[in-house]
C-alpha positions in Angstrom: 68.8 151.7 130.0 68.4 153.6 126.8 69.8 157.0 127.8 72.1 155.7 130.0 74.2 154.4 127.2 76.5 156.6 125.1 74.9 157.3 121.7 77.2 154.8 119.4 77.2 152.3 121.7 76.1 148.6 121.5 72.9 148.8 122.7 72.3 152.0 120.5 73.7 150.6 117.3 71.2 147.3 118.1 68.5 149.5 118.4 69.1 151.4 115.5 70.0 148.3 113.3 66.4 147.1 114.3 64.7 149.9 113.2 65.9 150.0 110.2 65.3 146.6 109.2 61.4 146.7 110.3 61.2 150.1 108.5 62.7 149.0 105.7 60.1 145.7 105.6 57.4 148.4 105.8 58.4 150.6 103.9 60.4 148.1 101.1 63.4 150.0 100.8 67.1 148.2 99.1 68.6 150.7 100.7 67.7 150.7 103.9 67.7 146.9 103.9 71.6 147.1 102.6 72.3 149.8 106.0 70.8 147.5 108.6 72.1 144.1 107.9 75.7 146.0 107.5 75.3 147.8 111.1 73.9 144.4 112.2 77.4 143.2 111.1 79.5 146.0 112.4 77.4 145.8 115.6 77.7 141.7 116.0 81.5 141.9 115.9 81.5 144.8 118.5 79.3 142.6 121.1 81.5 139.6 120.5 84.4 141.4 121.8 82.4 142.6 124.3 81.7 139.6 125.5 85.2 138.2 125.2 86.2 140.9 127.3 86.0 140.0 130.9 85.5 143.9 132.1 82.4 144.0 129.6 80.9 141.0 129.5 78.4 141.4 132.4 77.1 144.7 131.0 73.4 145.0 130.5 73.7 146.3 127.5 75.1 143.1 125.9 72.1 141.3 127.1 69.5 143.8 126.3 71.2 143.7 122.6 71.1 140.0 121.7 67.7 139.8 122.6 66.7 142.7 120.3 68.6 141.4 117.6 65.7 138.2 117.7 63.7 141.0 116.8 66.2 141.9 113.8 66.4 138.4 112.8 62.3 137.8 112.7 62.1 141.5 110.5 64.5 140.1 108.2 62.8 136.5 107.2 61.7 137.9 103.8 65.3 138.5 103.0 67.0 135.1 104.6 65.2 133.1 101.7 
């Protein structure tokens, strides 16, 4: 499902949002914390038009992305205090 997607797309963006938040809890970086909870942000509104949008909303890609961003949302517990 991975290459199948444009690079820059929503499922890329996900996936690249949650990598940088579990890096960034590994290796403690501000940084890096600072870049994945702003792409999280750029990358929520995108899938919320997505799934407003009746041409888009069925797309695997949408689905595949909020469940990885569970996996953002557990990396980032430390930092939701």
């Amino acid at each position: 499902m991975y290459n199948a997607n444009m690079p820059g797309s929503i499922l890329h963006n996900t996936i690249r949002a949650v990598s940088l938040a579990t890096f960034s809890n590994n290796r403690p970086s501000a940084s890096l914390h600072r870049e994945a909870q702003k792409m999280y942000g750029n990358v929520i509104l995108e899938l919320g038009s997505a799934i407003l949008n009746p041409q888009t909303v069925m797309d695997d890609q949408n689905i595949m992305s909020i469940l990885l961003f569970g996996l953002f949302e557990v990396s980032n517990i430390p930092y939701m205090r």
